[in-house]
N, C-alpha and C positions, 0 to 999 in steps of 0.2 A: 496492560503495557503492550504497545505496537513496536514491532521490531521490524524493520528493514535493512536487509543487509543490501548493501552496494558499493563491493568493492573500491576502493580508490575514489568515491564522489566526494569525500569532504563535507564541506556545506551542503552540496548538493544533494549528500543522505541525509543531513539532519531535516532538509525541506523536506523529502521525500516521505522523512517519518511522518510531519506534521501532518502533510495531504492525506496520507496511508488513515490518521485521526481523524481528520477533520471528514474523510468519505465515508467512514463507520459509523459517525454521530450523525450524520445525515440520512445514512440509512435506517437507523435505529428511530431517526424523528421522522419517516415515512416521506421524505423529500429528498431531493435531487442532489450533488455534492456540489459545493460552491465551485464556481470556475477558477482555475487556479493556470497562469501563464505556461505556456506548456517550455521546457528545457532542451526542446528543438533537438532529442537523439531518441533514439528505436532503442531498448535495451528488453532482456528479460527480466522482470523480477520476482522472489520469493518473498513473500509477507508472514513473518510466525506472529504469532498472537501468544500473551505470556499472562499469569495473574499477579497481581501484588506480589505472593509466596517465589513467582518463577516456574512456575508448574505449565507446563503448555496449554491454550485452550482451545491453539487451531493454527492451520498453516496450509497455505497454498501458494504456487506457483507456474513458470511455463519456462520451459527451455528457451525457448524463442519469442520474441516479442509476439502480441496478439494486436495490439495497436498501434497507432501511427506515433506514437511520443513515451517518453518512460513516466511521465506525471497520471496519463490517461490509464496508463497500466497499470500503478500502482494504485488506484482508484479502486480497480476493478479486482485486482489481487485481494487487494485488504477486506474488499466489502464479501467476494468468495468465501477467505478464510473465517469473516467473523460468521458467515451466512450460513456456509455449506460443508464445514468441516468440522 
């Protein structure tokens, strides 16, 4: 289970989960993450990573944006958290 929290986005988080998915199965199949339109704002995000049960299996973050769009950053979040924590 990928979790994205982003305050007040609406739709916009539910996209955000999918991409936070769709960059972790990408990394997992040793290729690049699909290009996905970027939502034209700078945000920070935290990405937690959860199992079936709810149990945590990873989470990462940045107070401050690291890239030029919040889609590129959730990319990079998610693929962190499933990668490096």
């Amino acid at each position: 289970m990928v979790v994205v929290r982003m305050m007040g986005l609406g739709v916009r988080g539910a996209k955000l989960t999918e991409v936070a998915r769709q960059a972790i199965a990408a990394w997992l199949d040793g290729r690049e993450p699909d290009a996905v339109p970027p939502l034209k704002f700078e945000a920070a995000v935290f990405v937690t990573l959860r199992d079936a049960s709810g149990n945590l299996r990873g989470c990462i973050g940045s107070l401050s944006p690291l890239t030029p769009d919040v889609t590129a950053e959730t990319q990079r979040s998610a693929v962190l958290a499933a990668s490096r924590d």
